[in-house]
C-alpha positions, 0 to 999 in steps of 0.5 A: 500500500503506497503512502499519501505524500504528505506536504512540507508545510504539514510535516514541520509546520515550525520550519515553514512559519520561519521561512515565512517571517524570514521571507516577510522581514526580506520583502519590508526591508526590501520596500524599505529600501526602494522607499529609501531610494526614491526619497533620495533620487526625489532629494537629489532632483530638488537640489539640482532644480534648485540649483539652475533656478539660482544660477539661471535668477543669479545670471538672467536679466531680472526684466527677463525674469519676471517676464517668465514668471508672468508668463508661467503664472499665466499659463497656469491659471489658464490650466486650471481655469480649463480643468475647472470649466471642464469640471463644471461642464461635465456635472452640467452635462450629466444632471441635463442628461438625468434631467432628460431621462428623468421626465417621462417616467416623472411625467407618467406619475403626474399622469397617473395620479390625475387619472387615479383621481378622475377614476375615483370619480366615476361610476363602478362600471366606468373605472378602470379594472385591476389589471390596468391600473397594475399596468399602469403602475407598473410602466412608471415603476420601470422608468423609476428604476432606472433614472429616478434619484434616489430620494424618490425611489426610497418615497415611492417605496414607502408609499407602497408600504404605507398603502398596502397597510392601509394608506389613508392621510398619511400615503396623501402626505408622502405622495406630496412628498415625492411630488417635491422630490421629483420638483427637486429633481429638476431645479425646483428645490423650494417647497411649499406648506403641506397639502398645497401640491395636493389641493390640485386634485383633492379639494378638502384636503386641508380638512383631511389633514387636520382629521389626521393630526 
């Protein structure tokens, strides 16, 4: 019957841990010598670039000095005011990009709340049945996956929640709230009092929150 071969490491696991602690003390005093290097090379090249600057200030015409340092300090500022301004374009760019993307599920919200309104308005027969109002929400949950920040998805979540245990003034009130997240959303930071978004579409609506409070 052959024997298992059994493994170095296994047969003197004592042997094994000092090449290890061998081997680690080598690689940091290895890293310990290129850091060394590197802040001498770095020395030396300061001192050398040291040096020119204080022959060539020492020998150069001062006219001709300042001019270059005009000239550099010039040059420089127009460096960082191009970084800056591509900074800035870029943010631009993105927040009209999400601005862009952002309107038509935002759009199909509006729209969906204003047609839940109307429905409720109607007759029992006239309403719209189950399916198409799953439908419906769920075509603007798409769009909110993908492009809506995420305050409004974390509000729309919580009006879901809310909903499904039983809703009342409260999901009204965090319905609002999305209504100013989404306004946010596209520059409109300021909100008003409660229940002014609401009163578009429910006309009692300042009696329904003092019931509530």
């Amino acid at each position: 019957m052959e024997k298992k071969k059994v493994a170095f490491a296994t047969r003197h696991p004592k042997i094994n841990f000092l090449f290890g602690l061998i081997l680690l003390v080598a690689l940091l005093l290895g890293a310990l010598w290129v850091i060394k290097l590197i802040v001498i090379f770095i020395g030396n090249g300061i001192n050398i670039i040291s040096a020119f600057l204080k022959n060539f200030v020492d020998t150069t015409d001062k006219v001709i000095v300042v001019a270059m340092i005009t000239g550099a300090v010039s040059i420089v500022g127009v460096v960082i005011s191009s970084i800056v301004a591509k900074i800035i374009d870029y943010r631009y760019n993105v927040k009209k990009y999400l601005y862009d993307k952002r309107e038509k599920p935002y759009e199909q919200f509006i729209s969906m709340i204003y047609t839940i309104m109307e429905d409720t308005k109607k007759s029992q027969k006239e309403r719209m049945t189950e399916d198409e109002m799953i439908k419906m929400v769920s075509e603007f949950s798409k769009g909110l996956t993908l492009w809506g920040s995420n305050r409004v998805v974390r509000k729309w979540l919580k009006y879901r929640k809310n909903s499904i245990q039983g809703g009342g003034t409260d999901s009204l009130l965090i319905l609002e709230d999305i209504l100013y997240e989404m306004r946010r959303d596209v520059g409109l930071k300021k909100r008003m009092k409660k229940g002014d978004m609401l009163s578009f579409f429910i006309n009692d609506i300042d009696t329904l929150i003092k019931k509530s409070n």
